[in-house]
C-alpha positions in Angstrom: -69.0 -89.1 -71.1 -66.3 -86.7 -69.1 -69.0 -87.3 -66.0 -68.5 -91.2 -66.3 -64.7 -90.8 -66.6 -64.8 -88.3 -63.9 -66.5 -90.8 -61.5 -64.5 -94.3 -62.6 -61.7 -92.1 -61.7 -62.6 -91.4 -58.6 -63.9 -95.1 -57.6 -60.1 -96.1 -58.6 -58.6 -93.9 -56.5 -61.1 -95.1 -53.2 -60.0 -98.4 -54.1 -56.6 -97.5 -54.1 -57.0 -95.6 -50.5 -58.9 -98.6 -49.6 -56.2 -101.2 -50.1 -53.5 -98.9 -48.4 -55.8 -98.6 -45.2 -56.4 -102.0 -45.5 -52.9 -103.0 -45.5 -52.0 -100.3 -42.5 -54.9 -102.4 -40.7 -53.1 -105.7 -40.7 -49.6 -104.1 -40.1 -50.8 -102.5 -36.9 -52.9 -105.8 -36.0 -49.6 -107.4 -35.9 -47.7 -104.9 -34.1 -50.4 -104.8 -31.7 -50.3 -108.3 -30.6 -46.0 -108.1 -30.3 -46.9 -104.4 -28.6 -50.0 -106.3 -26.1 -47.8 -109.7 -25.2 -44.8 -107.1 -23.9 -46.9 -104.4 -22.3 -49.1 -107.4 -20.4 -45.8 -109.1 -19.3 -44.0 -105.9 -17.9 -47.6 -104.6 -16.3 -47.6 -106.8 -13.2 -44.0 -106.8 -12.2 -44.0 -102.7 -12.8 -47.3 -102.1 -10.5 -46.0 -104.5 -8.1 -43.0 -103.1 -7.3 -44.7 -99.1 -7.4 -46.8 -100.7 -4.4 -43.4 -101.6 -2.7 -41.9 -98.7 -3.2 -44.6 -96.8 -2.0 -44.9 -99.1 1.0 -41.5 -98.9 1.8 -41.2 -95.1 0.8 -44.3 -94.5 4.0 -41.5 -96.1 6.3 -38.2 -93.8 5.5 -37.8 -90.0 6.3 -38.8 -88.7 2.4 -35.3 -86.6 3.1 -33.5 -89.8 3.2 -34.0 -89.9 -1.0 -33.7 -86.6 -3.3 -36.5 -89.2 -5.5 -38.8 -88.8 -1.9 -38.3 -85.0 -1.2 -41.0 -83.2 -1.5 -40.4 -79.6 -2.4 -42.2 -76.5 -2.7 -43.8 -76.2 -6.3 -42.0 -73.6 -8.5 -41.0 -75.8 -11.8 -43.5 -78.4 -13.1 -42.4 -80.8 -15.5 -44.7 -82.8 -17.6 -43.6 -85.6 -19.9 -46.2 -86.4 -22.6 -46.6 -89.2 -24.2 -47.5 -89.7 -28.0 -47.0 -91.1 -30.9 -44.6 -90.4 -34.4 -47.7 -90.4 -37.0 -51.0 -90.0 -37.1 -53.6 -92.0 -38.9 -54.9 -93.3 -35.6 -57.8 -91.6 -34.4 -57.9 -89.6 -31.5 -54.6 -91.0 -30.0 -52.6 -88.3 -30.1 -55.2 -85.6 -29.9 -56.9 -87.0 -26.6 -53.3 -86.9 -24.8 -52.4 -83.5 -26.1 -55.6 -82.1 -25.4 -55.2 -83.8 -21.5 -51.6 -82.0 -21.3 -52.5 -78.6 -22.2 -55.3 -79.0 -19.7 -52.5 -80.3 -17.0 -50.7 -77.2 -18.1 -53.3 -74.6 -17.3 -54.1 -76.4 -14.1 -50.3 -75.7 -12.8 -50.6 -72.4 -14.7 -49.1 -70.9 -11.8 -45.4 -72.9 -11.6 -42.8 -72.4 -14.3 -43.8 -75.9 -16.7 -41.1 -77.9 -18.3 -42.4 -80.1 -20.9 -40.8 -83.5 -22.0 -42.1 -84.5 -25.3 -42.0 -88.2 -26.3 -43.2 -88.7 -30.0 -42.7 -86.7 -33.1 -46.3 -85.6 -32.6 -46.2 -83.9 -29.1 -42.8 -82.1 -29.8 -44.1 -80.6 -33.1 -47.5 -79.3 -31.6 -46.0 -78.0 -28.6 -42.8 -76.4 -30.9 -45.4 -74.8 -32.8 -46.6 -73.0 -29.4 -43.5 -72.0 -28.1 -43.6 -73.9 -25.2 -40.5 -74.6 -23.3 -39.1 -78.3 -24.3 -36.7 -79.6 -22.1 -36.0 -82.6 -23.2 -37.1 -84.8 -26.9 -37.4 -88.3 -27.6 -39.1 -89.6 -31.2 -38.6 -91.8 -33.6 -38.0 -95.0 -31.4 -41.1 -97.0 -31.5 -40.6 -99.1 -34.2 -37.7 -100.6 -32.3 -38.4 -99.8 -29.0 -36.9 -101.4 -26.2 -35.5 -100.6 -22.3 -32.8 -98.5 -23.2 -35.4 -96.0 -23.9 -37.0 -95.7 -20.9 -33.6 -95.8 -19.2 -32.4 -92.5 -21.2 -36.2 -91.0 -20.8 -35.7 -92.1 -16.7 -32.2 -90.2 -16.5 -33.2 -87.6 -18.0 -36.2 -86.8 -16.2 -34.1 -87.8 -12.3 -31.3 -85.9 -13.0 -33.4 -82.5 -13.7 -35.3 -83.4 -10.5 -32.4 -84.0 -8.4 -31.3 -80.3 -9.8 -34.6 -78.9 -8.4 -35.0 -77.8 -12.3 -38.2 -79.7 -11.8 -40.0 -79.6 -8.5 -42.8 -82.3 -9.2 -43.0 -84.6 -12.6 -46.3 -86.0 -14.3 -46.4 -88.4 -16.9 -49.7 -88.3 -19.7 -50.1 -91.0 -21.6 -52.7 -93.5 -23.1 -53.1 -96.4 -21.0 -53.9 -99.7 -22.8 -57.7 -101.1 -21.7 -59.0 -103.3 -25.1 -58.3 -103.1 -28.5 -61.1 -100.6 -28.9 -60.8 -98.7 -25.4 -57.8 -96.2 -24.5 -57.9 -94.1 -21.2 -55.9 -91.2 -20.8 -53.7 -91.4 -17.5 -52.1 -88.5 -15.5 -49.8 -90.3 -13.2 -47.3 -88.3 -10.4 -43.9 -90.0 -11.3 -41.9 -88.0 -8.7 -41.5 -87.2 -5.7 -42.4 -91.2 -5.2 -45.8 -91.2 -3.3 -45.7 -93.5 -0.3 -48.7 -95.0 0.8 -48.7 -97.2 4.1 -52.3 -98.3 3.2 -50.5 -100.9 0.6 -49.0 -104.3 2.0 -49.8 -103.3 5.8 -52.0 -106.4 6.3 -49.1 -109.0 5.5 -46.2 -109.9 6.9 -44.0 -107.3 7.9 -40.6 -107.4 6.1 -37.0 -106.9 7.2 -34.7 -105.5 4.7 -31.4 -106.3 4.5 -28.7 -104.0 4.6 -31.8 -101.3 5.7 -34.4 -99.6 3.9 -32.4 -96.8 3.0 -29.8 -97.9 1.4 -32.7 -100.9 -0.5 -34.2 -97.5 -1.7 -31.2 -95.4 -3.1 -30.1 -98.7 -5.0 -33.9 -99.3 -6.5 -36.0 -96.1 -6.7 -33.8 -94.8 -9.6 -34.1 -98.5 -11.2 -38.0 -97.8 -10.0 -38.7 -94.7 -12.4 -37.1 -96.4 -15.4 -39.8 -99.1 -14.8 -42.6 -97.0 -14.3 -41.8 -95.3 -17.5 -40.9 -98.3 -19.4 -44.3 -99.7 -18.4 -45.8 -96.4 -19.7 -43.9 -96.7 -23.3 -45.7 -100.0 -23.8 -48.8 -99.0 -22.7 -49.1 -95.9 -25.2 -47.2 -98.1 -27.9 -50.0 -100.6 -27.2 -52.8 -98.3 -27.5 -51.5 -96.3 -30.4 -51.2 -99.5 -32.0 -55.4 -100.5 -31.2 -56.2 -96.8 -31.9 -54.3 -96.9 -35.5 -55.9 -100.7 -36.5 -59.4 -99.5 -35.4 -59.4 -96.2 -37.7 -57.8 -97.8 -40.3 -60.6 -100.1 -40.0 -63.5 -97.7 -40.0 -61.6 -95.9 -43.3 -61.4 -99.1 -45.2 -65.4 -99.9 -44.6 -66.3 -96.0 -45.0 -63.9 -96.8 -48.7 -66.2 -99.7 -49.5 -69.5 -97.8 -48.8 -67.9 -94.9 -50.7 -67.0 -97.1 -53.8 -70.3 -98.7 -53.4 -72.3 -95.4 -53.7 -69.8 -94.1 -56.4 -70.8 -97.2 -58.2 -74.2 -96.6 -58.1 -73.8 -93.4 -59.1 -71.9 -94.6 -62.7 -74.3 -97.0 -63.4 -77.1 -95.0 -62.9 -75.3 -92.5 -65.3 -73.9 -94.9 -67.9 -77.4 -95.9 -68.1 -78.5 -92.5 -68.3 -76.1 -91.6 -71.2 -77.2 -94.7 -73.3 -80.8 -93.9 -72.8 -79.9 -90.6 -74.2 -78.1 -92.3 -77.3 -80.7 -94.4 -78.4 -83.5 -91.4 -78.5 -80.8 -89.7 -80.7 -80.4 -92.1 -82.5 -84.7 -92.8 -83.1 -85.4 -89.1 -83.4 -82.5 -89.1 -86.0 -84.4 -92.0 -88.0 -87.4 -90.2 -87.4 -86.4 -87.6 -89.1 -85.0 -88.9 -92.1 -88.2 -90.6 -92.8 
């Protein structure tokens, strides 16, 4: 009899993981179609004006800008991208894993890391790596101001040569099941005169210059507001398709655990009843 207690207990408590997953399924299904609708309505405008900016950018002396100077490499910095909890797969492991990769690949250079999400900072805390800058615990209201204090942040330690070249890891949205991790260049601004040359060609008015000092600091918050979506996006997909797996792996697992009582419940009454007829048996 403790054996059958022992395993109803257990089938009670996978039903009680079962309905938490189950619940943490359909509150990430909902944040992940609020998360999809912004991160699909920012995605054009942001990618459309990197092209400009890189068009433009091919046309200007890069000394014009400190966001277009290209230095010698001594200081990397790297902003990473995750999340503030787990419960979501390989979200956060597939960017971290991508980072430290990034980091051993620019061994060389002095690396600055900016951690965005309570996950990053933690794992890289615990390493002793040099944090210069933290962000966590916004995501659940998340909105431009962010990226605006991420964007400052990151351009004013650039313009102080603190940072000589800047990547950006993240998880870039592709489907609900499907997340690709991304190492972008954020700055110095790339230009590429292979975008746009085909059309029309376009005056700017006052000059190109002075376009690009009052836009290419507007341009990074962008680019990095476009990249919170994205990895709020995908975290969102990534934590509604493990919670997913976890409730049907709890149903199989109750299932089983089932099988298992009944098979032992009958057991135990089988053993009962030949008690009970050896005990008659020997009264006779």
């Amino acid at each position: 009899m403790a054996g059958l207690k022992l395993i109803k207990r257990r089938i009670a408590s996978v039903k009680a993981t079962q309905q938490v997953t189950r619940v943490m399924k359909m509150v990430a299904a909902a944040r992940l179609r609020r998360a999809q609708e912004s991160m699909m309505n920012a995605r054009p405008y942001s990618l459309t004006l990197r092209d400009a900016i890189r068009d433009l950018a091919a046309h200007v002396d890069a000394s014009s800008h400190p966001l277009l100077e290209v230095r010698d490499v001594d200081h990397v910095g790297i902003i990473v991208v995750t999340g503030d909890r787990g419960l979501a797969g390989s979200f956060n492991v597939n960017v971290l894993k991508r980072a430290q990769q990034l980091m051993n690949e620019n061994a060389q250079h002095q690396i600055h890391l900016v951690t965005v999400g309570k996950k990053g900072s933690e794992f890289f805390a615990r390493r002793g790596a040099d944090i210069s800058h933290r962000m966590q615990g916004f995501f659940n209201s998340l909105n431009f101001s962010h990226a605006i204090e991420l964007g400052e942040a990151v351009t004013a330690q650039y313009i102080n040569s603190t940072m000589d070249r800047v990547y950006v890891v993240y998880n870039e949205f592709k489907s609900v099941i499907q997340q690709r991790v991304v190492v972008e260049q954020l700055l110095p601004i790339e230009p590429d005169s292979s975008v746009h040359n085909a059309g029309a060609e376009i005056i700017f008015e006052p000059s190109e210059i002075e376009v690009l000092k009052a836009i290419l600091p507007k341009h990074v918050n962008v680019q990095l507001w476009r990249v919170l979506l994205e990895s709020f996006a995908s975290e969102m997909a990534a934590r509604m398709t493990a919670m997913e797996n976890a409730t049907k792996n709890a149903g199989e697992l109750i299932d089983s655990l089932t099988l298992n009582y009944n098979k032992a419940r009958q057991s135990a009454i089988t053993g009962e009843i030949l008690e009970i007829v050896a005990g008659a048996e020997g009264l006779k």
